[in-house]
N, C-alpha and C positions, 0 to 999 in steps of 0.2 A: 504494500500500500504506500503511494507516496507521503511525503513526510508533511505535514503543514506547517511546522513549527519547529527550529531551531534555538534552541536556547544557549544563547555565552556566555559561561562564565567565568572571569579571568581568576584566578587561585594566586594570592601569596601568603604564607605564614596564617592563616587564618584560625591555626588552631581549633578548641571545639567553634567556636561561632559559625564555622561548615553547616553546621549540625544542621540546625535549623533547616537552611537554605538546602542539605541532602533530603530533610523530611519531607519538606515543601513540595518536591521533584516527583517525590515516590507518591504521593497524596496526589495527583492531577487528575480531573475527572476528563481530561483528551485522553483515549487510549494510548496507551504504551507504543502500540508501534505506529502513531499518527504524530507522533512528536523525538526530538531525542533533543541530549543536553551534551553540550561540549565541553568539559572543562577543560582550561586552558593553565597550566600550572606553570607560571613564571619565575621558575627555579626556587621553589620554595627550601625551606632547608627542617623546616617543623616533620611532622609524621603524616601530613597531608597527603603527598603524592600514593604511600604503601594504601593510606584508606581510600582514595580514589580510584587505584589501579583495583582493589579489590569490591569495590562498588561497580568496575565495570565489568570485571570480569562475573560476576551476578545478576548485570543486568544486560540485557543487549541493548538497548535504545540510550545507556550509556559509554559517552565514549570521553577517555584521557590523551591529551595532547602535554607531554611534557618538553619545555624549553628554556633555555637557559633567560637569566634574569634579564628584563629589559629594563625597568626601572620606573617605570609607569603600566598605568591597564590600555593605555592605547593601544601596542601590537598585543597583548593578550586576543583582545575582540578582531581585530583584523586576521590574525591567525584561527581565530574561531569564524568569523565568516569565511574564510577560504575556504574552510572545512566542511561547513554547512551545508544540510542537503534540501533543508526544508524552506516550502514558500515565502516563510516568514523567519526571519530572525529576532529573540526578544535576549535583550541584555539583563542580564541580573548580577549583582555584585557578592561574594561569597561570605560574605554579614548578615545579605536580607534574606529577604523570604517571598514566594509567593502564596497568594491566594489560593484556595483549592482548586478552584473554577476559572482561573485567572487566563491560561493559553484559551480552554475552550470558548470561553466567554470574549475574551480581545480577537482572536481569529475569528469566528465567527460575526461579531462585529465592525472587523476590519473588512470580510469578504462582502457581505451586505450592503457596505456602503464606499465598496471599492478604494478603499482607504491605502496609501502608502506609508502614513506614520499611524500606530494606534496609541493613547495613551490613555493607561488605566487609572484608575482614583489609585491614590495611596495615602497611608500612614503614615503617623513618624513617630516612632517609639525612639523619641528622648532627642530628636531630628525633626529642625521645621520641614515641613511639606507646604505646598502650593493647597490654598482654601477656598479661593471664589473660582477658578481654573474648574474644580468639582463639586459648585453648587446643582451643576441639573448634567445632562449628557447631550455632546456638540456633535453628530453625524455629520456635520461638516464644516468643520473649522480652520481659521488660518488667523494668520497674526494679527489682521484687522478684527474680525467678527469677535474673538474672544483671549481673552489671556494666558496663551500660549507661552506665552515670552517667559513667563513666570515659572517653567517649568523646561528647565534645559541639564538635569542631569539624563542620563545614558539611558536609565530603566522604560525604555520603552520597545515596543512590537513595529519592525519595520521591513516593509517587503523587501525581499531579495533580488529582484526585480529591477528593484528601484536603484540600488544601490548600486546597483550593474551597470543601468544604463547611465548613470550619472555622475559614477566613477567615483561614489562618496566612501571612504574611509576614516578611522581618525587618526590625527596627529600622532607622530609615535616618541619615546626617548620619555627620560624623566621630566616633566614638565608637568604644569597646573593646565585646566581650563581644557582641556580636549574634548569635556563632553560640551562643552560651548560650545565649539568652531563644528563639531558634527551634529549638534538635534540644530543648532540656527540653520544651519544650511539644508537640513533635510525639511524644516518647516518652509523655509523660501522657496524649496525645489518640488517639492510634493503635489499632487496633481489635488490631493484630500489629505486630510487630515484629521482622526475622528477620535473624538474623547468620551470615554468613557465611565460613569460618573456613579454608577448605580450598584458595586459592586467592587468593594477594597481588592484590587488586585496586585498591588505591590506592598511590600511590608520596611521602609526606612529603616534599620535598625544603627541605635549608637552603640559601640558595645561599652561593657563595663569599666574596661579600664580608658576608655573613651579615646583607644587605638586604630579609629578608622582614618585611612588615608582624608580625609575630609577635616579631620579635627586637629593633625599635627600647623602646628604652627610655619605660613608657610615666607619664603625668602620675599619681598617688598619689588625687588627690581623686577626677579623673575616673572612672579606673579604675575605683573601690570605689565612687563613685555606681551604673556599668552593672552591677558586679556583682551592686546590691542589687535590679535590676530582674530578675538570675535568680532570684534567693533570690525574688521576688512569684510570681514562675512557680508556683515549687514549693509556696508556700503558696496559690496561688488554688485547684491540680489537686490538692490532697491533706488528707486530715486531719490535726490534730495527732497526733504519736505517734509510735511507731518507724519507720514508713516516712517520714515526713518527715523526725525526725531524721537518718537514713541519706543520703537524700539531699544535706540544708543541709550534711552532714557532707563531702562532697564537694566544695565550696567552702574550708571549713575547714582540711582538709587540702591541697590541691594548690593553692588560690592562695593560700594564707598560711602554712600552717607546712612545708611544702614549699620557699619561699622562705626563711624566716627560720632554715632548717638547715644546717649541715655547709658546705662549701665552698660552697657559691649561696651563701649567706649572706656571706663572708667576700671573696665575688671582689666584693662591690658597694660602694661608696663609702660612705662613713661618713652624710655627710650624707644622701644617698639611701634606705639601708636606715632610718635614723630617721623620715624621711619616712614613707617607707609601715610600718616599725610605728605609728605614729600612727596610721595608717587604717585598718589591720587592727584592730588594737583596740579603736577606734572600732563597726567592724561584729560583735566579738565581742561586745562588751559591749549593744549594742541589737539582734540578729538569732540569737544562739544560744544556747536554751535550754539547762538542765539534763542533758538528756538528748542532748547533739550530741556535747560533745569527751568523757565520758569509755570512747567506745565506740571511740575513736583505738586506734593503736598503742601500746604505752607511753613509746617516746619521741617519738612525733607529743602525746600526752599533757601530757609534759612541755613539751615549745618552747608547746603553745596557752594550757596556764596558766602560762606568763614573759610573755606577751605580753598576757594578759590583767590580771598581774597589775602592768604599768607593770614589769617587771625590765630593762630592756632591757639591761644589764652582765652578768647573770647570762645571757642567750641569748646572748649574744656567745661568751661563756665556755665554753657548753654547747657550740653550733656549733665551738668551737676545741678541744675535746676529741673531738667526734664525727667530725669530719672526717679523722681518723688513724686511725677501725677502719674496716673491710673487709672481703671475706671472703678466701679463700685458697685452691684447690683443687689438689693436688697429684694427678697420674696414680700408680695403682698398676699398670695392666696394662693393653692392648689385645691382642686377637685375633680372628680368624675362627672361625666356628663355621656349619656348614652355612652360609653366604651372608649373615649378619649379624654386626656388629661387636658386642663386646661391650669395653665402656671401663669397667674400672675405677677410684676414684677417692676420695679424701677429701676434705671440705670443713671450713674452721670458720673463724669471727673472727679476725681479729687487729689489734693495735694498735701503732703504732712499730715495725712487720717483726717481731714475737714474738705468740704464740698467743697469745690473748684470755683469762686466768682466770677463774672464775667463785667465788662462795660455792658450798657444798655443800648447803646450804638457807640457807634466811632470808626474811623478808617481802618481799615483790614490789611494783609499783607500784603506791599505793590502784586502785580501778578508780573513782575519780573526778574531778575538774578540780582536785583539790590539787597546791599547785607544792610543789617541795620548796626545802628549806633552805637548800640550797646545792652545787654542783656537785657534791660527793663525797655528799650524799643521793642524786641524780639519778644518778650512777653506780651506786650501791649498788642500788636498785630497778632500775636496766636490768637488771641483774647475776643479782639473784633474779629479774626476772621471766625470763629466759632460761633459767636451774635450772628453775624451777617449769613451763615452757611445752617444755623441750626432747622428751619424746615426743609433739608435734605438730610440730615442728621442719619442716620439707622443704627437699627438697634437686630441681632438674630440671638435665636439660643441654639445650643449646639450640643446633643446630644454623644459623647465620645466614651467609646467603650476602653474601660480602664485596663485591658487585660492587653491588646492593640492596638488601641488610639485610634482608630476606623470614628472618625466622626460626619455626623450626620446633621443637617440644617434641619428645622422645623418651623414651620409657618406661624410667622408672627404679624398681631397685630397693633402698629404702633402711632402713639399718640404723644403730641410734645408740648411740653410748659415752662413757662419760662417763671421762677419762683425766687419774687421780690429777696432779696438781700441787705445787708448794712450799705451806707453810702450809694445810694441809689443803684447797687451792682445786684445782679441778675445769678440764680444758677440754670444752668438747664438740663432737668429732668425730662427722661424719656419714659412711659410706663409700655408695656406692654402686654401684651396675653400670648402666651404662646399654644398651639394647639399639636400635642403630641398623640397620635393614633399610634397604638403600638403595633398594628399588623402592618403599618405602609412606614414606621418611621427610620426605619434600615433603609434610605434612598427608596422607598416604592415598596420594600420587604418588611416582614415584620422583624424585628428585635429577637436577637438570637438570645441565649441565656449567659447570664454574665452580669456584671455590676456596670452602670452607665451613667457619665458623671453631667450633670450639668453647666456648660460654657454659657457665660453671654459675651459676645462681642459688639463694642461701640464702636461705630464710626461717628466722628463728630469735628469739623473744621480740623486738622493736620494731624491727628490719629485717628489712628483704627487697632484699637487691643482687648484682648477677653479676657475676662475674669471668670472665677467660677461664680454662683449663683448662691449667695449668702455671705456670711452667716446668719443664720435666723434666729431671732433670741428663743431661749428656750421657753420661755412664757408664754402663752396664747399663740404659739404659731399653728400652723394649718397642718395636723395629722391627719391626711385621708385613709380609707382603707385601702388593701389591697385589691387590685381587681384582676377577676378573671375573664379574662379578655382575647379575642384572636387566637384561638392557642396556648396562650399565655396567663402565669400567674405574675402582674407589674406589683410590685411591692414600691411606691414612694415611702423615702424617708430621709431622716436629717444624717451627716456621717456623725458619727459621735466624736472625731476630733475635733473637729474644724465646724459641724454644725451648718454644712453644706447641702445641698440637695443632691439628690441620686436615686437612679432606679434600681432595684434589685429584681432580674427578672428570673424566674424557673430557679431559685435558689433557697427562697427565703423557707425555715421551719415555721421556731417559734416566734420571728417577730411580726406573723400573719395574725397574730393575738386570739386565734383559735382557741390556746389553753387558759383564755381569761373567761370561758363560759359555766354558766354554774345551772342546775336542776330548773332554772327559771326560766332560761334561753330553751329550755326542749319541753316537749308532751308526744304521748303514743295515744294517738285514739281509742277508743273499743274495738276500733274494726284493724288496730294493729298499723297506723298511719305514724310514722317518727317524722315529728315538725323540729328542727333546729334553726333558729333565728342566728346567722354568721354573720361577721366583720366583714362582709366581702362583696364588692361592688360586683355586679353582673349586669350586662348591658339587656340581655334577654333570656328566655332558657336558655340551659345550658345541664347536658346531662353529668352527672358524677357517677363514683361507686362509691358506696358504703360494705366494709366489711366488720363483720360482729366477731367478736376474739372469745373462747371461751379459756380465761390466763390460766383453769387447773388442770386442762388436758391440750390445749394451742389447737382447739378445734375452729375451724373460723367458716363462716359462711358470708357469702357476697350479695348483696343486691345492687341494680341498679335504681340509681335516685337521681332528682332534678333539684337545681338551683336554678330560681327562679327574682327576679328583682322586688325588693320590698320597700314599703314604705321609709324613706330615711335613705343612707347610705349603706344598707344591707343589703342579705338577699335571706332567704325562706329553703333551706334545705328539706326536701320532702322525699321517704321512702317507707317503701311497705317491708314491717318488721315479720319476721317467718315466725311467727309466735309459737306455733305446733312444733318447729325445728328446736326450740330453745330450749335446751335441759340443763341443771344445775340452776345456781343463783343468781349468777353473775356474768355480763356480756361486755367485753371493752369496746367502744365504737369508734372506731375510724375511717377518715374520708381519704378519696381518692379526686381530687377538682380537676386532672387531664388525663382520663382515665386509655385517650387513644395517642400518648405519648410515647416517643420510644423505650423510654425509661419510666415509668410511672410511680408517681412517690404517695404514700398513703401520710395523712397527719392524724394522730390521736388526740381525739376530741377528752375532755375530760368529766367524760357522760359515761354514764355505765348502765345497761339493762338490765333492769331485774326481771324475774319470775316471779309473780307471784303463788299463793297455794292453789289460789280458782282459776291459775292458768292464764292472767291479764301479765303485762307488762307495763310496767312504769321507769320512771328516767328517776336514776339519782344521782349524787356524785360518787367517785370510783373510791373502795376502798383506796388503804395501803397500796399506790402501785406496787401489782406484784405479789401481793405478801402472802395469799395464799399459796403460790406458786415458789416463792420461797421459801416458804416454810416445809412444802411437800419435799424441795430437792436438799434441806438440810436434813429432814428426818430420813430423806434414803442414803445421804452420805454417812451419819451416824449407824444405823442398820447395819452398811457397809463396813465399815471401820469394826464394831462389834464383833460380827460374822467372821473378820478379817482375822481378831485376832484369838477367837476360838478356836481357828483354822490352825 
């Protein structure tokens, strides 16, 4: 069968951190022989190459290329496309990891919409990734329609095809920036370009000792030499003008005033961050027209004319001011509502732990490369431009599963105030509601099981940064129940350190508060009907199992039962007790709420069946858990021991 899928992966010294990214490989739902992986081992000297070599020899669809060290992952991947046999090549680095689904889902994707570059949503466990790039999925994008630019490391699906006819490889030797000069050029040259947004297919990973090629500290000169080889890219594939600027502008921003900001700024040695302002400046002053920085943010704005203008005291300064605002987001309400969450909440700046104020008007930041004056200019135009920009303001919450960082947007609805302060100065609060469906809120999926933390992110005049969502005071805040929902048991709740918000889904035991029920909560009719009044949101019926324990012989019988929604934020647990089945005194009751899971978990309620002598059943609370049943297995260990020593 032909190959659809070529995977490169360049190998040095990677020790376990392999691991992952071999598990990854062997977990793909593309059949085995529709795909193969190439590792590419660039003379490692660790115990890599022996576990590879014997990786391949167990599997056929992998194969090992060993080569003497080049110095970088550029000829790794060139040496692995030469080798490739499949339509598509996808690059992975031997840190990360892929998705299960991740080949079949991007080639298929890519084939559908004839696509030359595919690029899949990813994560970043402990490593930023690209966020508005995978708010929805782009079938056909390029560096005008969508924010492409933002996302030029290597990890992406790209025809073979393509690469052929185009003559595209990367840069090779030790050197920075090679996955720049090859995804820039393969988005300029690509006929399509299709992003795929609905389905974490790449996994970032930092590793522990925070030893990836990405995080070593890297030379100032060299650097900003490779950089200048992206910036040729953009100028060979493009005319002058606003699509060019936009893109140069994305160098601009995220390797130099992105660095020369707020606390990145401030955590780097003195002598170091002088070094590379030198270099940065160097490339503003010879590669960025007129028309690049003053289309920045206004304080991306600000830091690129300090930089340009030799200030280096005054970015210091800036960076040391700006590094103490943030934003804030405080819960006002959660609840159910038919089968989805609805999180209330407000957002806004702040500075030294107090609301951020604002002027009530005033002039805002030139919209040109003018630096300002002096620190308290540069605050004053943050200030107005925040006034003058706040009803464009936005506000998202961001659902990010704490186990891989896989985050996901949720539809919010937002509303802005501007709330009177001292001296006639202003804050601006954002409220919002966000509306989380736990069967769609996985991009369109439901919510796999796992802990899921809540993000809010503000945009507001020259930032855009997230916080998590609290802390809520412990007082009167909004404990909803659990609900069973999609599939799904969603447990909201506060984290107990930090007092955060977070979903707990298909995990939670006892903090479902099942075991807070007492003889009150339940009745068995005449006709043998068991009513239990639960903690537990249900959008509609919804069937369960109930199994009856008898704790002195472990004999158990199962019925099916319904939860049904009740008055309040409950539901009405209903099932027919086998009254004629029930012998002895005593029945433990437990439930089953996803009784068609693949793993189904039962909860023990703390209700116990009785017998009566005329044969009715009634609810009480449980003995002693157990205690008949321990007491039975201590009198036959006694017996035993007796018997034993008779013997």
């Amino acid at each position: 069968m032909p190959v659809k899928v070529s995977v490169i992966v360049p190998v040095y010294n990677p020790g376990p951190y392999i691991e992952d990214c071999i598990a990854s490989m062997l977990r793909q739902s593309l059949p085995p022989d529709e795909f193969e992986v190439v590792f590419v081992d660039d003379g490692s000297t660790d115990r890599t190459p022996a576990t590879l070599d014997a990786l391949a020899a167990e599997h056929p669809h992998i194969r090992v290329i060993h080569q003497e060290n080049s110095g970088w992952s550029g000829k790794p991947r060139n040496v692995g496309i030469a080798a490739s046999e499949g339509e598509f090549v996808m690059f992975v680095d031997n840190d990360d990891y892929l998705g299960d689904e991740a080949l079949e889902r991007m080639y298929e994707y890519g084939v559908e919409n004839k696509a030359d570059v595919i690029v899949g949503k990813m994560a970043g466990k402990g490593r930023p990734v690209p966020v508005e790039l995978f708010r929805r999925n782009h079938p056909h994008a390029t560096v005008e329609n969508a924010p492409l630019i933002d996302s030029l490391t290597p990890h992406k699906m790209v025809r073979r095809a393509f690469l052929d006819r185009v003559g595209l490889r990367f840069p090779e030797g030790r050197r920075r920036l090679e996955d720049h000069v090859f995804i820039t050029e393969a988005y300029l040259r690509a006929d399509n370009v299709s992003v795929l947004s609905d389905y974490v297919c790449y996994y970032h990973v930092k590793r522990h000792d925070a030893s990836n090629a990405g995080f070593q500290r890297f030379e100032p000169v060299g650097y900003f030499k490779n950089l200048r080889e992206a910036l040729d890219v953009v100028e060979r594939y493009t005319e002058p003008g606003p699509l060019r600027d936009r893109l140069l502008r994305r160098w601009l921003r995220v390797e130099m005033v992105d660095r020369m900001s707020g606390r990145r700024l401030l955590a780097m040695p003195d002598d170091y961050r002088r070094e590379l302002f030198h270099e940065m400046r160097a490339v503003i002053l010879e590669r960025f027209g007129p028309g690049v920085a003053p289309k920045l943010r206004p304080g991306q704005r600000i830091v690129a004319s300090l930089i340009r203008d030799d200030r280096y005291d005054d970015l210091v300064a800036h960076a040391q001011w700006e590094s103490g605002v943030g934003p804030k987001a405080d819960p006002t309400g959660v609840e159910w509502r038919d089968g989805t969450l609805r999180v209330g909440f407000t957002a806004e700046y702040r500075s030294g732990g107090q609301p951020l104020t604002f002027p009530a008007d005033g002039p805002g930041t030139p919209v040109t490369d003018t630096a300002p004056r002096d620190l308290e200019e540069a605050v004053a135009w943050l200030g107005a431009d925040a006034v003058g920009g706040f009803e464009k303001a936005t506000v998202d919450l961001i659902l990010r599963d704490r186990a891989t960082s896989a985050s996901f947007f949720q539809p919010v609805e937002v509303t802005r105030e501007r709330v009177p302060a001292d001296d006639g100065r202003v804050r601006l609060v954002l409220r919002g509601t966000a509306t989380v469906d736990p069967g769609t809120a996985a991009g369109g999926t439901a919510l796999h099981a796992g802990l899921w933390d809540a993000y809010v992110r503000v945009g507001l005049g020259g930032w855009s940064k997230e916080c998590r969502l609290g802390p809520a005071p412990r007082q009167g805040r909004p404990v909803p129940p659990a609900g069973v929902v999609a599939g799904r048991v969603v447990l909201p709740y506060w984290t107990k350190q930090y007092d955060n918000f977070s979903l707990d889904v298909d995990r939670a035991g006892k903090a479902l508060g099942l075991g807070r029920l007492t003889p009150e909560d339940a009745a068995v009719s005449a006709d043998h009907q068991l009513s239990v009044a639960l903690p537990l949101h249900v959008p509609d019926r919804a069937e369960v199992q109930v199994r009856l324990t008898d704790p002195t012989t472990g004999r158990s019988l199962r019925r099916t039962g319904t939860l049904t929604p009740a008055d309040g934020a409950g539901s009405l647990l209903e099932a027919s007790v086998p009254g004629h089945e029930l012998t002895g005194a005593s029945w433990r009751t437990d439930v089953c709420l996803l009784p068609e899971a693949e793993a189904p978990r039962f909860h023990t309620l703390p209700l116990a069946l009785h017998v009566t002598r005329a044969g009715g059943v009634r609810v009480a609370g449980p003995t002693a858990p157990g205690l008949l049943l321990r007491l039975a297995r201590k009198a036959r260990r006694v017996m035993g021991t007796v018997r034993g020593r008779k013997a």
